[in-house]
C-alpha positions in Angstrom: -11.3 -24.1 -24.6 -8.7 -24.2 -21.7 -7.9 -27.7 -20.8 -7.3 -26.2 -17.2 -10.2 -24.8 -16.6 -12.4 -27.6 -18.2 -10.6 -29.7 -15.2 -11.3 -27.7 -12.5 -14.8 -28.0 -13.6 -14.7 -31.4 -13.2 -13.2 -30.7 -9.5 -9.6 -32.2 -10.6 -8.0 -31.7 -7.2 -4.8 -32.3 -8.7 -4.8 -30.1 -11.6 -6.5 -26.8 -9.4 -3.2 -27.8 -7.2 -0.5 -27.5 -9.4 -2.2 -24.5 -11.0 -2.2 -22.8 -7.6 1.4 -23.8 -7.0 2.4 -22.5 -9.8 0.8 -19.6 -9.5 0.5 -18.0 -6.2 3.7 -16.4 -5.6 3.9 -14.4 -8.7 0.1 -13.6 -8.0 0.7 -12.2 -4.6 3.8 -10.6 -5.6 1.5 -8.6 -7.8 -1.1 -8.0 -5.8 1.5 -6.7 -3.5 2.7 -4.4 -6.2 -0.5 -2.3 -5.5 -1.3 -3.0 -2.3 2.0 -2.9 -0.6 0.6 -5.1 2.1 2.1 -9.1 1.6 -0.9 -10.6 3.7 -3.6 -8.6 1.7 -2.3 -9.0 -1.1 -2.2 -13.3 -0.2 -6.0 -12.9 0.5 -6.8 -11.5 -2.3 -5.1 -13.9 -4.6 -6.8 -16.9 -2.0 -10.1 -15.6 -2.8 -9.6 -15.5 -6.0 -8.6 -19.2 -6.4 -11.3 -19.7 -4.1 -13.9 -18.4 -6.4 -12.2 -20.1 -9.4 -12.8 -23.3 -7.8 -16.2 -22.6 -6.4 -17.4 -20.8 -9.8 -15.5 -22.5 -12.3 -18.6 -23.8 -14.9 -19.5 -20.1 -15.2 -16.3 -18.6 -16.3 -15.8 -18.1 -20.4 -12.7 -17.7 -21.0 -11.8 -15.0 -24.1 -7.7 -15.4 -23.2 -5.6 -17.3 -21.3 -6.2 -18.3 -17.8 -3.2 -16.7 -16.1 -4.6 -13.6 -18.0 -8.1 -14.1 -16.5 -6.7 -14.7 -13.1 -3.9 -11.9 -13.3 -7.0 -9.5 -14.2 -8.8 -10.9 -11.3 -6.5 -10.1 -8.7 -5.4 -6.7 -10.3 -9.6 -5.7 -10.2 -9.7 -7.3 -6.6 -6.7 -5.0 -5.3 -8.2 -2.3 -6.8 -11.1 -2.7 -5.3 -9.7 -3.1 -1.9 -7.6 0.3 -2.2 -10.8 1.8 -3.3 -12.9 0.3 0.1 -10.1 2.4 2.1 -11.7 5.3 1.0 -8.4 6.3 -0.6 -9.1 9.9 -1.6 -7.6 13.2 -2.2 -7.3 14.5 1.2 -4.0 13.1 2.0 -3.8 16.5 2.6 -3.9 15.8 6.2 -0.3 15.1 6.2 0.7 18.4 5.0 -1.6 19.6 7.9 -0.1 17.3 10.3 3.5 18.4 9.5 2.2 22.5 9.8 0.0 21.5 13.1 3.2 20.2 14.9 5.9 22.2 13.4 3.0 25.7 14.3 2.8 24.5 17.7 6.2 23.1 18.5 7.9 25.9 17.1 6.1 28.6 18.9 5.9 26.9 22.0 9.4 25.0 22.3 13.1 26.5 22.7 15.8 26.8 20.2 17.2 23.3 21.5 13.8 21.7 21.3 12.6 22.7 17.4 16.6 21.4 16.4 15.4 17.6 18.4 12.3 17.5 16.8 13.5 18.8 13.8 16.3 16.2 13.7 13.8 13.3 15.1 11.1 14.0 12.3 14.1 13.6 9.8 14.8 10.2 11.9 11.3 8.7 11.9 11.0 9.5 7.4 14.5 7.5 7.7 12.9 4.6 9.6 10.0 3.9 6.9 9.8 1.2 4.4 12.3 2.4 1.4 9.5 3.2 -0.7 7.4 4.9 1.1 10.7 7.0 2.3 10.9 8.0 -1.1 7.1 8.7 -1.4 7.1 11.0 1.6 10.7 12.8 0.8 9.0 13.8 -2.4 6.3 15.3 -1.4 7.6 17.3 1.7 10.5 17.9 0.6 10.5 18.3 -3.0 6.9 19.2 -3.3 6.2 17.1 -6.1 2.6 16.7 -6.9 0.7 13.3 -6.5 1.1 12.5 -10.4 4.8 13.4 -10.4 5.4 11.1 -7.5 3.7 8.6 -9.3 5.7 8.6 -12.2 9.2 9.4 -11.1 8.3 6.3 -9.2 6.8 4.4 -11.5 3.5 3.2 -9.5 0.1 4.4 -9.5 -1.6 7.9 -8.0 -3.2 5.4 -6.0 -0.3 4.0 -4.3 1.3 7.0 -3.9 -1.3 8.0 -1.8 -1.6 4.7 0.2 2.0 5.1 1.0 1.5 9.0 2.3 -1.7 7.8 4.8 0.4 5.2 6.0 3.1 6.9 6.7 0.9 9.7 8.1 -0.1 7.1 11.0 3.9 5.9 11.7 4.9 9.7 11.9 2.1 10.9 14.1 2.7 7.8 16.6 6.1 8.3 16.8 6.3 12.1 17.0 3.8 11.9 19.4 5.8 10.4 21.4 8.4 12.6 21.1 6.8 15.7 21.7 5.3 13.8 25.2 8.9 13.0 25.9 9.7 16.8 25.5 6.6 18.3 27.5 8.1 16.6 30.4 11.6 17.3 30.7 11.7 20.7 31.7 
């Protein structure tokens, strides 16, 4: 039997907090791993020492602790990616990127398509370095999903959390621009 766990049972205040302190970090830095998101990623691993604490008599242990609670906050991330409703039809970036480009290059000058052009390059520059590398891979490398995910060694999953995300920063900001450009004549 773990000694730990047979304390917190007892509701050993001290023990629970050292095996928090000691754990935490390296727990949120893995949740963040999937989730990519530092603040989910620290509820996650809250709630899961929460429930540790509040439903400790009831857990049996077949391995280690830090294996139970690493499992815990892998199945909880998981989970969460899977409440976004993170499916397939990231699609909507590629029909984002043809909306604009359709209407921007039949509508706009020669001057106008090489701004936006330029801009759109710009804004993919501007994201977080991993998601960059998510979004230059698919646009413009047309890698599929799976090879994205293992050139870059994370999941299908995260892959596509990276190209919704990144959907929203790119249709903000070329928004924007394309305001900015309806009104200079």
């Amino acid at each position: 039997m773990n000694i730990i766990i047979e304390e917190i049972r007892k509701k050993n205040h001290q023990v629970f907090k050292n095996f928090f302190c000691k754990n935490y970090e390296g727990l949120v830095m893995y949740a963040n791993g999937y989730l990519f998101d530092r603040a989910t990623s620290e509820d996650i691993v809250q709630d899961v020492f929460v429930y540790i604490w509040e439903n400790a008599e009831k857990i049996n242990l077949n391995s280690s602790l830090n294996g139970y609670v690493f499992t815990m906050v892998r199945n909880r991330s998981l989970n969460f990616l899977k409440s976004l409703k993170i499916t397939d039809d990231c699609k909507i970036l590629d029909f984002n990127f043809h909306l604009i480009t359709e209407h921007v290059f039949d509508t706009t000058s020669d001057e106008d398509k090489k701004i936006i052009y330029h801009q759109l390059l710009k804004i993919v520059d501007t994201l977080p370095t991993k998601m960059q590398k998510v979004v230059k891979l698919k646009f413009m490398h047309n890698y599929k999903y799976a090879e994205i995910s293992e050139e870059l060694n994370i999941s299908v999953n995260t892959v596509k959390t990276h190209l919704k995300r990144a959907k929203v920063i790119i249709s903000s900001m070329l928004s924007a621009l394309l305001l900015l450009l309806d009104t200079n004549p």
